[in-house]
C-alpha positions as CSV (number, residue, x, y, z in Angstrom):
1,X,-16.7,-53.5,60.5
2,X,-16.4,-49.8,61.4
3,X,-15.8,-47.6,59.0
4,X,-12.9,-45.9,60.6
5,X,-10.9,-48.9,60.1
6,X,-11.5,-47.9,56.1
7,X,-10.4,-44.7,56.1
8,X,-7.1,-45.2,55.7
9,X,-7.7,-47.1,52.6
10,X,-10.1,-44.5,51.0
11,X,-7.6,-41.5,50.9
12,X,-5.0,-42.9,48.9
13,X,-8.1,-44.0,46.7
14,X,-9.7,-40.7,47.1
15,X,-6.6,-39.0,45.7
16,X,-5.7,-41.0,42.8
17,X,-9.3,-41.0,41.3
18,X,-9.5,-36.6,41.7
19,X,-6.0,-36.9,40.1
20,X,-6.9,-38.9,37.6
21,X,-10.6,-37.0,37.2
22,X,-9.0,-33.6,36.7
23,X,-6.0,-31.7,36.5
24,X,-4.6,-27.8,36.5
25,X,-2.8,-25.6,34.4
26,X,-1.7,-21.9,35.2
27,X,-1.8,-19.9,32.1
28,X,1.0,-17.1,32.3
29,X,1.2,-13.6,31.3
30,X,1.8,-13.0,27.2
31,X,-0.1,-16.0,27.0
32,X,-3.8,-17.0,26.3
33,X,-5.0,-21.0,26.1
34,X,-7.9,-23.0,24.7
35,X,-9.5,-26.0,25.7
36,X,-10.0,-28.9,23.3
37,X,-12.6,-31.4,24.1
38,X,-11.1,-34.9,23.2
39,X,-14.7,-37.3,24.3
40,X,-17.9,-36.6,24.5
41,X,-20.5,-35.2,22.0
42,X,-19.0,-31.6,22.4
43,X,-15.8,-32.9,21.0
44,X,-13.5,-30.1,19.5
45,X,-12.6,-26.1,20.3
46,X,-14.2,-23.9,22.7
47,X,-15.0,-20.9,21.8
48,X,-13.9,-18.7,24.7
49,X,-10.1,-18.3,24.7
50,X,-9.0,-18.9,28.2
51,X,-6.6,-15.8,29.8
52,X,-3.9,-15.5,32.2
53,X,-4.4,-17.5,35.9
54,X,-4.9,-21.3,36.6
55,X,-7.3,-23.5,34.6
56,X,-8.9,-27.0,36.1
57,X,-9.6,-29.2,33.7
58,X,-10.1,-33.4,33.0
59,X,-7.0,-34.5,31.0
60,X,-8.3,-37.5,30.4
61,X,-11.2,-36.0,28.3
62,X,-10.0,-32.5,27.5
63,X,-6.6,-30.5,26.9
64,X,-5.1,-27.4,27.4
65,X,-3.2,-25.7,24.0
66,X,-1.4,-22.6,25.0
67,X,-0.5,-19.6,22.7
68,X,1.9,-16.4,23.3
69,X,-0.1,-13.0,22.4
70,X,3.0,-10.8,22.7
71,X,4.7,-9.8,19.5
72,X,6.6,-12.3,17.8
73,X,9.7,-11.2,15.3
74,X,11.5,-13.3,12.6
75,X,14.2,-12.5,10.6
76,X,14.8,-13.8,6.9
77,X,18.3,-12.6,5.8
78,X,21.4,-14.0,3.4
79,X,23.5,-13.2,6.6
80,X,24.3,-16.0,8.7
81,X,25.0,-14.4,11.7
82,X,21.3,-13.0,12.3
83,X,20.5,-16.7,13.4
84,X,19.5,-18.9,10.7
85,X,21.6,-21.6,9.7
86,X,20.7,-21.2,5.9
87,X,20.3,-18.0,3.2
88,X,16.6,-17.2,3.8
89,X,16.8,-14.0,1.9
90,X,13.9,-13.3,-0.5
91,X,13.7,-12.5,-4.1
92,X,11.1,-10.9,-6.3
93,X,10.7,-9.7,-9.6
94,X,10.3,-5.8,-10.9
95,X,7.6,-4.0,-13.4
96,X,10.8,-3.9,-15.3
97,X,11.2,-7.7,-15.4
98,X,14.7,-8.0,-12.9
99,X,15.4,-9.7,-10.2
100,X,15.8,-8.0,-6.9
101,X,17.4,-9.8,-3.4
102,X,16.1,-8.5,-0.2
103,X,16.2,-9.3,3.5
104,X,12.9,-8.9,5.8
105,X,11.9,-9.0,9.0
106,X,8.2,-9.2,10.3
107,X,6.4,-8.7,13.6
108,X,3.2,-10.2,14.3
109,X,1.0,-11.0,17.1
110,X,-1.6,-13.6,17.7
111,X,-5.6,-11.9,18.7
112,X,-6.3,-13.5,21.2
113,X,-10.1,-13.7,20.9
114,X,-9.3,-15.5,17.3
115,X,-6.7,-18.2,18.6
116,X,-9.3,-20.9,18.3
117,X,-9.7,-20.3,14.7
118,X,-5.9,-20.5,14.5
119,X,-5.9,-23.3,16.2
120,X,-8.6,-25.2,13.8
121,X,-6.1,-24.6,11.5
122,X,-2.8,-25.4,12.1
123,X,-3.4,-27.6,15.1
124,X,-0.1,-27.3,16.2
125,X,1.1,-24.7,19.4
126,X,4.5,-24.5,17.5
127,X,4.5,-21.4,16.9
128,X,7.8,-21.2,15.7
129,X,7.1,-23.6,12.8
130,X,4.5,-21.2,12.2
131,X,6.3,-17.9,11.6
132,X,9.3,-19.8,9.8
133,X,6.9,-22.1,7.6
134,X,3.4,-20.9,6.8
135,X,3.8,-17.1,7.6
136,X,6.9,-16.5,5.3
137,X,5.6,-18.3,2.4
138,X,2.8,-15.9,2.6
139,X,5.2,-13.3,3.2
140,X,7.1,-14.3,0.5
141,X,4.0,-14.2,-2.3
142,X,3.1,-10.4,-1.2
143,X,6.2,-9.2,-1.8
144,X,6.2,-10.7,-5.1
145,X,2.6,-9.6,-6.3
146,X,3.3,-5.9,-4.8
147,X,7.2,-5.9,-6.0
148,X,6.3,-6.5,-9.6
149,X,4.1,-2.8,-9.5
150,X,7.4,-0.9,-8.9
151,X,10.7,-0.6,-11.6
152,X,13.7,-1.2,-10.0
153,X,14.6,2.2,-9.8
154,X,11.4,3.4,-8.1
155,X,12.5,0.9,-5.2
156,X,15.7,1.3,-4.7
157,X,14.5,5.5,-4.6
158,X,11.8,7.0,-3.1
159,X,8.9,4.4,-3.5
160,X,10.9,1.7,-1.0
161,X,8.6,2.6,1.5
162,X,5.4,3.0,-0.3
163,X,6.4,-0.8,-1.5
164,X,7.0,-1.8,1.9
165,X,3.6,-0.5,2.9
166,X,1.8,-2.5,0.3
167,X,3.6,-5.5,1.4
168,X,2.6,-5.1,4.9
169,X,-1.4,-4.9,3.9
170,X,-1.2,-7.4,1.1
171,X,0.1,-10.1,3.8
172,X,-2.0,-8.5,6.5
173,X,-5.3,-9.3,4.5
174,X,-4.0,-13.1,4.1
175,X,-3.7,-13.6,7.9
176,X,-6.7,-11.4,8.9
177,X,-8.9,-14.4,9.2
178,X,-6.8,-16.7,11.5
179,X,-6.4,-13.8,13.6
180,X,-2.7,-12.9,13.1
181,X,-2.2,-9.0,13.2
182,X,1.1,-7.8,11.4
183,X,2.8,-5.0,13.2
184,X,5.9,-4.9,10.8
185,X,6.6,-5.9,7.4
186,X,9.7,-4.3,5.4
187,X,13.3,-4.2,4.4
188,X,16.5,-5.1,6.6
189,X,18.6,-2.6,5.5
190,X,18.5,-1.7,0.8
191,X,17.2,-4.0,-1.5
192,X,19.8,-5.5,-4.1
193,X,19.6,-5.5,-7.5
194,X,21.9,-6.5,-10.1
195,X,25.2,-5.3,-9.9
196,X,25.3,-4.1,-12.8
197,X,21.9,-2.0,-12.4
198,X,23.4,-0.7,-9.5
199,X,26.3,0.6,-11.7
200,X,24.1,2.3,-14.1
201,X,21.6,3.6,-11.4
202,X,24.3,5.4,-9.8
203,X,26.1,6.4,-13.0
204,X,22.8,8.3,-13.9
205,X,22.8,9.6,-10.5
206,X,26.1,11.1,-11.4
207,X,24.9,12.4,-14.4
208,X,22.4,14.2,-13.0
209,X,24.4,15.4,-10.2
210,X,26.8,16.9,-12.4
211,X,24.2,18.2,-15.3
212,X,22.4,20.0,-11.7
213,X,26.0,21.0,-10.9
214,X,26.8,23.0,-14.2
215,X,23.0,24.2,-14.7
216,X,23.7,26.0,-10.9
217,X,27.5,27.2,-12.1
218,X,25.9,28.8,-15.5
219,X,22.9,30.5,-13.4
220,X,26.1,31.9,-11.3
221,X,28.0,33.3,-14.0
222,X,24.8,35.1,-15.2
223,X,24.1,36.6,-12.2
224,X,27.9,37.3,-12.2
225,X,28.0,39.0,-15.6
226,X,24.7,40.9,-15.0
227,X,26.1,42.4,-11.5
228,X,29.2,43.8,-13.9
229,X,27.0,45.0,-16.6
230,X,24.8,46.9,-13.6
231,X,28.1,47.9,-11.9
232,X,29.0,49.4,-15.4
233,X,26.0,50.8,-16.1
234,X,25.4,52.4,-12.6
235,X,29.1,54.1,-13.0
236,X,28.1,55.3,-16.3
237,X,24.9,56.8,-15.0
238,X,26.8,58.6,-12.5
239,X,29.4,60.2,-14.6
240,X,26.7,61.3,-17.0
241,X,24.8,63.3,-13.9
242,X,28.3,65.0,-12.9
243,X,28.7,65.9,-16.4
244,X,25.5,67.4,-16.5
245,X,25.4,68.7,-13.3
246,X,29.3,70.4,-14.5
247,X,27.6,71.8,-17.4
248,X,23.8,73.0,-15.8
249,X,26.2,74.5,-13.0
250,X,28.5,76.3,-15.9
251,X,25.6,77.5,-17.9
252,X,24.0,78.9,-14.5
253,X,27.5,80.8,-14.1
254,X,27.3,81.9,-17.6
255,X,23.6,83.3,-17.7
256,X,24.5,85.3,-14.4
257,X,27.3,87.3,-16.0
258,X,26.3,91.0,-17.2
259,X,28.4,93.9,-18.5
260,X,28.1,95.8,-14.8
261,X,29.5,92.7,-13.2
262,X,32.6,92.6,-15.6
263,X,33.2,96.2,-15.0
264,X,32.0,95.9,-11.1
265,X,34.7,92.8,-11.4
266,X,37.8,95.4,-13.3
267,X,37.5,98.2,-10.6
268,X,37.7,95.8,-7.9
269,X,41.1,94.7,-9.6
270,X,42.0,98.1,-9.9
271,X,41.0,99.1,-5.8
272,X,43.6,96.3,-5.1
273,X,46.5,97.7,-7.6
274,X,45.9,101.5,-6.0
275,X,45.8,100.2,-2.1
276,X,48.7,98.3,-3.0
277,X,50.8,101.3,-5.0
278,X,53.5,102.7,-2.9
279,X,53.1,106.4,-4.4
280,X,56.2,105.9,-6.3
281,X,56.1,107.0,-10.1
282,X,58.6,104.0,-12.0
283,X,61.7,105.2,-13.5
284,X,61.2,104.0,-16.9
285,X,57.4,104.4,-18.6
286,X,56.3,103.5,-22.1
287,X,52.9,103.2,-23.3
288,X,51.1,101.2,-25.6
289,X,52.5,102.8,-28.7
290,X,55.6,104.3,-27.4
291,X,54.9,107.7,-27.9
292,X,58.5,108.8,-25.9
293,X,60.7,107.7,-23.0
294,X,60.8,109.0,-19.5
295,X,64.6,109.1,-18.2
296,X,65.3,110.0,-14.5
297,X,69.2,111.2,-14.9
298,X,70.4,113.0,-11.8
299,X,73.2,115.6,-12.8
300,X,76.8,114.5,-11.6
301,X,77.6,116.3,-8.3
C-alpha cells in the first residue's frame, strides 16, 4: 500500500504525540519562572531562573512555576477599610514593659536569581499566602525583638524612625537567604500606646512647654529691666557731662576776668551813658551824701 494513502492518518497522530511530548509557556514582564523536573534522575529545581519570553517544555515530565519580581505591598492595620476583613494590627512590648498597638505596611520583592531557593521552600507560587502568612509572622517577631530596645516615650518621639529602621534590617536578615529583599518596613501613620500614657506623655509635654515658656518671659523681663537701668544710667551720664561742662565752661569765664577788663567793661558803660546824654543838666541833683539841693526857679514875669 502506498504510503500516501497514510498520510492522512499520521498528522492527526503526529500532532497529538508533539502535544502530548511538549508544551509552551510565555513568561511575562515582572515575572521570572523555574522549571521543576517531575521524572527522571534529575528530578527537582533548576538552577537557572527562566526570564521573560516563551518557554518549551514536556508537561508530562516537567513544570513551569511562575513568580512576580516587581514589588509587592501589604498592609496590616486595625482599619477595616484598607482591605482586610479582620484587625491585623500588631502589638509589641516597650523597654519600659507596655504595650504599644501599631499598624505596618511592608514592601518586598522577590531576587530573581534566588527564586529557586524560595521555591525549595515554600513550594507554593501563592505568593499572596506568602506575604500574609510567613512574611508577617516574621514581620511581626522583629518588631517585637527591636520594640522592646525603645521606652515608650522614645518611640512615640524622635527614635520612631530609628525603631523603624531596625525593624526593617532585623526582618531583612530573616528573609536574606530565600532571596526576598525588603524595600519598606515601618509605621502607618503613630504608634498607640495606652491611653492613659498618652495623657501623661502630653501633660509633660505641657509642662515643659509652659516651664520653656516662663524661662523665655523671665530672660525678657531681664533684658527689659537692664535696658531701663542702661537708659537710666546713660541719662545720668549725660547730665553729669553738662554739669561739668557748665561748670569747666564757668570756671574758664572766671579765670579770664582781670581788673583791666572790669574797668575796660565800666568805661564802655559809661561811652554808652555820654553818647546817649542829651547835654541837658537835670533840674533836681543830689549826691551821695546830700551835701545841698540844686533848684531851677525862674522869677515870675
Amino acid at each position: 500500500m502506498p504510503i500516501r494513502k497514510f498520510i492522512p492518518l499520521l498528522v492527526p497522530i503526529i500532532l497529538v504525540a508533539f502535544f502530548f511530548a511538549g508544551c509552551a509557556t510565555r513568561i511575562g514582564p515582572g515575572r521570572v519562572g523555574i522549571k521543576v523536573d517531575l521524572a527522571g534522575t534529575q528530578r527537582g529545581v533548576e538552577d537557572l531562573p527562566i526570564r521573560t519570553g516563551w518557554v518549551f517544555y514536556n508537561f508530562l515530565s516537567s513544570t513551569i512555576v511562575e513568580y512576580p519580581t516587581s514589588i509587592q505591598t501589604a498592609k496590616w492595620t486595625k482599619d477595616l477599610n484598607e482591605g482586610s476583613p479582620t484587625n491585623e494590627e500588631m502589638s509589641f512590648n516597650t523597654k519600659d514593659g507596655l504595650t504599644v498597638y501599631g499598624d505596618l505596611s511592608v514592601s518586598y520583592h522577590l531576587e530573581a536569581t534566588k527564586v529557586p531557593a524560595f521555591y525549595v521552600k515554600f513550594r507554593n507560587d501563592n505568593i499572596e499566602q506568602f506575604t500574609h502568612g510567613f512574611l508577617r509572622n516574621v514581620a511581626r517577631d522583629a518588631i517585637n525583638r527591636t520594640g522592646s530596645q525603645y521606652t515608650v516615650q522614645e518611640i512615640m518621639g524622635e527614635k520612631k524612625s530609628e525603631l523603624e529602621l531596625d525593624s526593617r534590617k532585623d526582618l531583612q536578615q530573616q528573609v536574606t537567604d530565600i532571596g526576598v529583599v525588603i524595600d519598606q518596613f515601618g509605621f502607618i501613620g503613630s504608634p498607640r500606646p495606652p491611653e492613659s500614657v498618652i495623657a501623661a506623655i502630653n501633660a509633660k509635654v505641657q509642662a515643659q512647654q509652659i516651664a520653656v515658656q516662663k524661662q523665655n518671659e523671665l530672660v525678657q523681663s531681664q533684658a527689659d529691666a537692664a535696658k531701663l537701668v542702661a537708659a537710666a544710667e546713660g541719662q545720668a551720664k549725660a547730665q553729669v557731662a553738662i554739669a561739668n561742662g557748665e561748670a569747666e565752661s564757668n570756671r574758664v569765664r572766671a579765670a579770664s576776668i582781670s581788673e583791666n577788663i572790669i574797668k575796660w567793661q565800666q568805661l564802655a558803660v559809661t561811652d554808652r551813658w555820654i553818647e546817649k546824654w542829651n547835654g541837658q543838666v537835670p533840674s533836681v541833683q543830689a549826691g551821695g551824701n546830700l551835701p545841698g539841693m540844686l533848684l531851677d526857679i525862674k522869677p515870675p514875669k
